[in-house]
C-alpha positions, 0 to 999 in steps of 0.5 A: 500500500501506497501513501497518498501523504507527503513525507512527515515535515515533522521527522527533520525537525525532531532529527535536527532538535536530537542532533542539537541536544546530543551536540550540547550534551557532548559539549556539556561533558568535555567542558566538565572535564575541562577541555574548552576547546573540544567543547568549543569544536562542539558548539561549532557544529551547530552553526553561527549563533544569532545575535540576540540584539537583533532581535 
């Protein structure tokens, strides 16, 4: 049996939102263990930040 539906948009939006918090997570525990700049290599997947001025 066919599906006459479009894919599930909400699937990308679940996957990118895991992917963000594992990424966070992972940042959390090298910045427990003190190494900075692992943590900040981390953080830097997840892409440009916003300046919050701008909002």
């Amino acid at each position: 049996m066919t599906s006459t539906h479009g894919p599930d948009e909400g699937v990308d939006a679940r996957a990118e939102a895991g992917e963000a918090a594992a990424i966070h997570l992972m940042a959390e525990r090298a910045a427990a263990k003190r190494e900075y700049d692992l943590a900040r290599s981390w953080l830097a997947r997840l892409g440009p930040r916003e300046d919050p001025g701008s909002w």
